[in-house]
C-alpha positions as CSV (number, residue, x, y, z in Angstrom):
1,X,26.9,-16.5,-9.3
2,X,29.4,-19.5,-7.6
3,X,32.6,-20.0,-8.5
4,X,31.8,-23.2,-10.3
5,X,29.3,-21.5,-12.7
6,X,31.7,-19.4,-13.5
7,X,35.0,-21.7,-13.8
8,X,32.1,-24.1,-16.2
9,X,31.2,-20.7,-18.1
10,X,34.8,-19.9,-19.2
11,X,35.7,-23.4,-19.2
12,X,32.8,-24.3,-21.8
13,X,33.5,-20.8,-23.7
14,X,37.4,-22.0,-24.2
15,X,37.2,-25.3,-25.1
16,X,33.9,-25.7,-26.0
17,X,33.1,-22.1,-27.9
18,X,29.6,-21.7,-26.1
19,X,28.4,-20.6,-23.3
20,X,27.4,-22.9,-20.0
21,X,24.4,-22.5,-20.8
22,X,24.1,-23.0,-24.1
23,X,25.0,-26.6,-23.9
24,X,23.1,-29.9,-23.9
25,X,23.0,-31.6,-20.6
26,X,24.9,-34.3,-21.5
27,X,27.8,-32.0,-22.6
28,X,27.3,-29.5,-19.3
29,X,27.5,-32.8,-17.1
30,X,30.6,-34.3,-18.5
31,X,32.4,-30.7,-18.5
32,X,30.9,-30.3,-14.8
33,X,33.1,-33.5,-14.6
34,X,35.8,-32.6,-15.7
35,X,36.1,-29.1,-13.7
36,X,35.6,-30.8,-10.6
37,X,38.1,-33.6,-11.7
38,X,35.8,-36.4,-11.0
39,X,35.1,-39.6,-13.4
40,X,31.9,-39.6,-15.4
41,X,32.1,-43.1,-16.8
42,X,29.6,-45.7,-15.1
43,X,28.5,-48.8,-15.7
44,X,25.4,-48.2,-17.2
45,X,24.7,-52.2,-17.2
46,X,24.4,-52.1,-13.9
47,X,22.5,-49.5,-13.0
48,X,19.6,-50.1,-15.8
49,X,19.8,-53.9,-14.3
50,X,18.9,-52.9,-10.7
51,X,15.9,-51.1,-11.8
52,X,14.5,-53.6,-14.3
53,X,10.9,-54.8,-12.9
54,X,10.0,-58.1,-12.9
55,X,8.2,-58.5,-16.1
56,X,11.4,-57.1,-17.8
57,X,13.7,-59.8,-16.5
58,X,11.5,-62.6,-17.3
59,X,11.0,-61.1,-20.9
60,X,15.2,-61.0,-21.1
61,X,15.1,-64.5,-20.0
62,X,12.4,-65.7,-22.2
63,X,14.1,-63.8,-25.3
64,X,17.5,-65.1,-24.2
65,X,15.9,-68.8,-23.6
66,X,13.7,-68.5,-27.1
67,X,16.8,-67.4,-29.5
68,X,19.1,-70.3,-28.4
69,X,20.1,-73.0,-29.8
70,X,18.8,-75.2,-26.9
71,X,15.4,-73.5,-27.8
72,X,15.5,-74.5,-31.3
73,X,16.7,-78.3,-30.6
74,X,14.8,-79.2,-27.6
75,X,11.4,-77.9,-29.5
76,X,12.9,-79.8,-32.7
77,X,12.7,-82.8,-30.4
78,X,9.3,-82.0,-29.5
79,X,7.8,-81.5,-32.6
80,X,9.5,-84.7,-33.8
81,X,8.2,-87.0,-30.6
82,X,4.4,-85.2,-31.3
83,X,4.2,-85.9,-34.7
84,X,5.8,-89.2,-34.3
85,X,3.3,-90.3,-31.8
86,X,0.5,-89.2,-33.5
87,X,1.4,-90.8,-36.7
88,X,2.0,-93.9,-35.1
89,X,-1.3,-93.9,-33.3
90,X,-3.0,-93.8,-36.2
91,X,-7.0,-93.6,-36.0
92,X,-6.5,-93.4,-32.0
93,X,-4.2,-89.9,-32.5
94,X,-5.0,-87.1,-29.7
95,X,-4.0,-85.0,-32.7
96,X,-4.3,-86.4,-36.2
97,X,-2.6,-85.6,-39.8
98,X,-2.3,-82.5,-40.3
99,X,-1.6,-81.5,-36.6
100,X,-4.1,-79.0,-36.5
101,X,-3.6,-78.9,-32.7
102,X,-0.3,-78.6,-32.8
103,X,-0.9,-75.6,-35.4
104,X,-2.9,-74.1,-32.5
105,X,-0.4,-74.2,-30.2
106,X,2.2,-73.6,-32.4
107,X,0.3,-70.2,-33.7
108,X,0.0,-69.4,-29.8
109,X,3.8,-69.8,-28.9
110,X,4.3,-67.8,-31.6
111,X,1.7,-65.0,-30.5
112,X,3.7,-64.7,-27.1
113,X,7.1,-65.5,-27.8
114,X,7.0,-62.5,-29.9
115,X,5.8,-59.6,-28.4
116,X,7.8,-61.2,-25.5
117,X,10.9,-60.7,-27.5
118,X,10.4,-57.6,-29.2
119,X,9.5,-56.0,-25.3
120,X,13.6,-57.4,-24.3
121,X,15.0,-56.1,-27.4
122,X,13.2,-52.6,-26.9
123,X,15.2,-52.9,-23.4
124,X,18.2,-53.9,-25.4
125,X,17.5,-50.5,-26.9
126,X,16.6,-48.2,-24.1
127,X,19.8,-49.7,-22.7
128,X,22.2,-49.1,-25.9
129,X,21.1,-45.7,-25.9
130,X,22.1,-44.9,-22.7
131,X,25.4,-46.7,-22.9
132,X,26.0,-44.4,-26.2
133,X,24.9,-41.3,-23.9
134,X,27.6,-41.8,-21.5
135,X,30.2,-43.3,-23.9
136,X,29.9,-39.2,-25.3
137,X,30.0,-38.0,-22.3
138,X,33.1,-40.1,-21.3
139,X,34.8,-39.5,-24.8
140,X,33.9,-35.6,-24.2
141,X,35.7,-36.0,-20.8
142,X,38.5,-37.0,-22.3
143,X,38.8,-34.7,-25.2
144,X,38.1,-31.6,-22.4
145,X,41.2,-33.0,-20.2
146,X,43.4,-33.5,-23.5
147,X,42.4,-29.3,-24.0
148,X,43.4,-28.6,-20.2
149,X,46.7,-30.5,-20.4
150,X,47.7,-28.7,-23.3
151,X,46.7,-25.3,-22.0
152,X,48.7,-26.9,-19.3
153,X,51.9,-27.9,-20.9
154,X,51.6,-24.4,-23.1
155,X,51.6,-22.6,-19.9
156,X,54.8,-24.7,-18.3
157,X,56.3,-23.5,-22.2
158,X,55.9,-20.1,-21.7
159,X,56.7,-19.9,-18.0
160,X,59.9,-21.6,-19.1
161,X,60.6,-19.5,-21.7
162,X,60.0,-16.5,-19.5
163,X,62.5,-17.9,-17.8
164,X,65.1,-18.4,-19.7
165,X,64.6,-15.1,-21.5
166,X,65.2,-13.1,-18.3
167,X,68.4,-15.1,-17.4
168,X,69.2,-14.3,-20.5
169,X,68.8,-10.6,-19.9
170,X,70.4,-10.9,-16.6
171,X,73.6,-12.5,-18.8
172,X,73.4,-9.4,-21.1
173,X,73.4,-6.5,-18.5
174,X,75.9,-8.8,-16.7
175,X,78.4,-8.7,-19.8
176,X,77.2,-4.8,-20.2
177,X,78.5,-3.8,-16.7
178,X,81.6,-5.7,-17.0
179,X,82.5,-4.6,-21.2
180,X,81.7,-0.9,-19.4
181,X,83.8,-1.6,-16.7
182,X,86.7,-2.5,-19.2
183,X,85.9,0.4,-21.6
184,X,86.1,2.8,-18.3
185,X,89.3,1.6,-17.2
């Protein structure tokens, strides 16, 4: 066994209550972290960004593009100029009352957009997830180095204590010596 196994065994055993090995990876790793005194915070933004494929960042920027208000009013303005011109064209109308074109396409923007949107939010997911994930194991961080500086500061107590205790014994056999002193003279 290394020494790290075994300063994570009594370490997870003290402030923890369970053995090293009886913990979930996500609590092993952030009291690994802490042990070895290194951060476990990242940004998880980041790093789920660089590995996005293609299709992923064009589904983001679709589903970004689609829920905006720049969506809604430049697709107002075409619905308005399309029906417009078709209503004034009258009999001659590439697409006459009731738009049943238009329907069409309408019905397949609608069959994209969404499956298109509901792939970036199942990212959004994937990604919140995560972000949770280390936001425990940051918080657990954190809660383990709050234990260790109180172990810490109980230590510095008692050493201090110690301390004063045998100076005060030292004062006490000092004033013994000296009252026997007096007594013998």
């Amino acid at each position: 066994m290394s020494e790290t196994h075994l300063d994570l065994d009594t370490l997870s055993r003290r402030w923890l209550d369970k053995a090293a090995g009886e913990l979930p990876p996500l609590e092993k790793q952030a009291l690994g972290h802490a042990a070895r005194r290194r951060p476990v915070s990242r940004d998880i933004n980041r790093a789920y960004d660089d590995k996005a494929s293609l299709g992923e960042r064009l589904a983001d920027r679709v589903a970004a593009f689609g829920g905006s208000w720049t969506f809604i009013g430049l697709f107002g303005v075409f619905l308005a100029i399309w029906t417009g011109l078709n209503l004034s064209l009258g009999r001659g109308a590439f697409d006459p009352y009731p738009f049943i074109f238009l329907n069409l396409m309408l019905s397949m923007v609608a069959a994209l957009q969404a499956p298109v949107i509901m792939m970036s939010q199942n990212r959004q997911a994937a990604k919140d997830r995560l972000d949770a994930a280390n936001d425990y194991q940051v918080n657990l961080k954190a809660e383990i180095e709050i234990m260790a500086l109180h172990d810490k500061l109980e230590m510095i107590r008692n050493e201090q204590l110690q301390s004063i205790i045998e100076r005060q014994n030292e004062q006490l056999e000092l004033m013994r010596r000296m009252l026997d002193e007096r007594t013998a003279r």
